[in-house]
Structure formats: structure tokens, C-alpha cells
N, C-alpha and C positions, 0 to 999 in steps of 0.2 A: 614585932612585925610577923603575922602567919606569913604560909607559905603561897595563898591565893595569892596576893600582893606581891608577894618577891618574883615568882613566877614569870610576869608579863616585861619585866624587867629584865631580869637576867635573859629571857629572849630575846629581846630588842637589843641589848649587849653584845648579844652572842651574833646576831646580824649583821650587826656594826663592825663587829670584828673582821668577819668574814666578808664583808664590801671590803674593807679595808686592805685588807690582802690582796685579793682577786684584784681590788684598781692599781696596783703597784708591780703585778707578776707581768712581766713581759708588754709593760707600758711605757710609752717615752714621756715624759711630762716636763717642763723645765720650772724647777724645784723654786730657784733662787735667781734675782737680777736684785743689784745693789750696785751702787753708785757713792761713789767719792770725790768730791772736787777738790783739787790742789790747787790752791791759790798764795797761801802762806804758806812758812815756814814751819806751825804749828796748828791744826786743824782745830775750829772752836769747840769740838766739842773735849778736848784733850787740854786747854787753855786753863782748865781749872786745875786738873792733876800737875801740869807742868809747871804753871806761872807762880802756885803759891805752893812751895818748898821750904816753909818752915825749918825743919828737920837739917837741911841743910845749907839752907840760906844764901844757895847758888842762884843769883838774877839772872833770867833768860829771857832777853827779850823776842819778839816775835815778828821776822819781817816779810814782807810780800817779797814773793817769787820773782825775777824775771819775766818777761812777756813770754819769751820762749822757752819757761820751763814750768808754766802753770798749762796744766792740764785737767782732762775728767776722766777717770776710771769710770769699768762697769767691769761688777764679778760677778759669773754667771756659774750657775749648777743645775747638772739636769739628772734625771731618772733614766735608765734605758742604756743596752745598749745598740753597737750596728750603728752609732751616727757617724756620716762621713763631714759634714760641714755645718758649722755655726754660722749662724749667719745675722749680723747685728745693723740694723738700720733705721735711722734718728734721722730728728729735726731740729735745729737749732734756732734759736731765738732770734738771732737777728736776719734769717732765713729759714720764713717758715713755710713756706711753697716749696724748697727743694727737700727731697729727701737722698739723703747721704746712708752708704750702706760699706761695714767690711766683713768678712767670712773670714773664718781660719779653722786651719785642721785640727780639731779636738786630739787631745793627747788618752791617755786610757784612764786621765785620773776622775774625767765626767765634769772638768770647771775649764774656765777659760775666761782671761781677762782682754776687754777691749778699751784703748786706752786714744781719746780725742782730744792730740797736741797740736802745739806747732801754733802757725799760720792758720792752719782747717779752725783750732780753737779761736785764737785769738779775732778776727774776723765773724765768724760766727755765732761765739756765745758758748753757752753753758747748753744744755741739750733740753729740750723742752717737751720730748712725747720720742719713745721708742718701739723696739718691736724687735722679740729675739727667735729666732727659726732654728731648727733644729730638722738638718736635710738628712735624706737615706744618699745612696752612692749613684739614684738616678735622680737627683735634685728634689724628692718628690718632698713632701713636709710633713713631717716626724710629730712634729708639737711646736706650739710657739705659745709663745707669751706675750705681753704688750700693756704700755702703760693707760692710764687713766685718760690721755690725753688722745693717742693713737687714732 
């Protein structure tokens, strides 16, 4: 490969980098939203590591939760700091006209788990379309994210 060739490339490299940085330095962005639903006792995607133990030949079987102890996480991470309030508000499936909302005070670790138990779940489902806000200390909005459905 000469060097006219490598050239135009390693410039475009070199740009990339440098966006890359700059959008990160003193940006709020919210990085991660993930979601886990507890319904059983063993999550299916873990049914295969657990359920077939060869090795040991300990049977576990795998039961559903309680009504009142099956819930849905969401684990959120963001970029930035100065956030005063998260702020997480969903729609659920069997109510999908209301929108349901909770905030909580970010700790300094930049993650924060919001978690739809109880009754709020049971009655209303599994969550169907979200939307995570990331407030300053005058409410105003920092960054948000939001699902496909939103």
C-alpha cells in the first residue's frame, strides 16, 4: 500500500477520533437502559447454565414467583455529570393511554435502578414503550433516551 492511499484514511481516523472525544467531554448522554423481567425463579436465558449440571448432578427445578414478588427492573447508565434527577416514565400493556412516571436521586456512581412491582405490575403488565430523562437542579433536561415504541 503507498502512502497516497493510506493518507486519506488515517485522516478520516484521525477525525473520527477527535469527534469522538469532543462528543463525550462535558456531554450528558444516557449511555445504557436495560431491562430484566422477574417472573420465575430462574431467568430463561440462565435455564440452560442452571438446569443441565452434569458435573454435578444437582436437579433444580424452576418455579414461578408469587404475584407479589414478580417484577421488572430497568438499569440505567449515563455520561455527564451535575445530574440532579432521573427521571423514568413507561407505559404498560394493559394500560396503554396512561403514562406512569418515578425519579430518583442519582447516587455519584452515574447508574440507577428502577424497579415496577407490586400491584403497579401485576394489573398492568410488563412495560411496553419508555423514556429515561436525565434533569439539571432546575428540572430543565439534560438528555434522555426512549424506546422504539415511545
Amino acid at each position: 500500500m503507498n502512502i497516497d492511499r493510506c493518507h486519506p484514511y488515517l485522516l478520516s481516523a484521525l477525525c473520527l477520533m477527535i469527534a469522538a472525544c469532543s462528543a463525550t467531554t462535558g456531554k450528558h448522554r444516557v449511555v445504557e437502559v436495560t431491562t430484566t423481567l422477574h417472573t420465575q425463579t430462574v431467568s430463561p436465558q440462565d435455564e440452560e447454565l442452571l438446569m443441565v449440571d452434569r458435573a454435578s448432578r444437582i436437579n433444580f427445578a424452576v418455579h414461578s414467583l408469587s404475584p407479589g414478588e414478580q417484577y421488572e427492573a430497568f438499569y440505567v447508565r449515563w455520561d455527564g455529570g451535575g445530574i440532579h434527577a432521573v427521571k423514568f416514565e413507561y407505559r404498560q400493556v394493559n394500560r396503554p393511554d396512561q403514562i406512569l412516571s418515578q425519579t430518583l436521586t442519582p447516587s455519584a456512581r452515574q447508574t440507577c435502578n428502577f424497579r415496577v412491582a407490586g400491584n403497579e405490575f401485576l394489573s398492568g403488565g410488563s412495560i411496553s414503550a419508555w423514556r429515561v430523562t436525565l434533569l439539571s437542579n432546575t428540572d430543565s433536561c439534560l438528555a434522555e433516551k426512549h424506546s422504539a415504541l415511545w
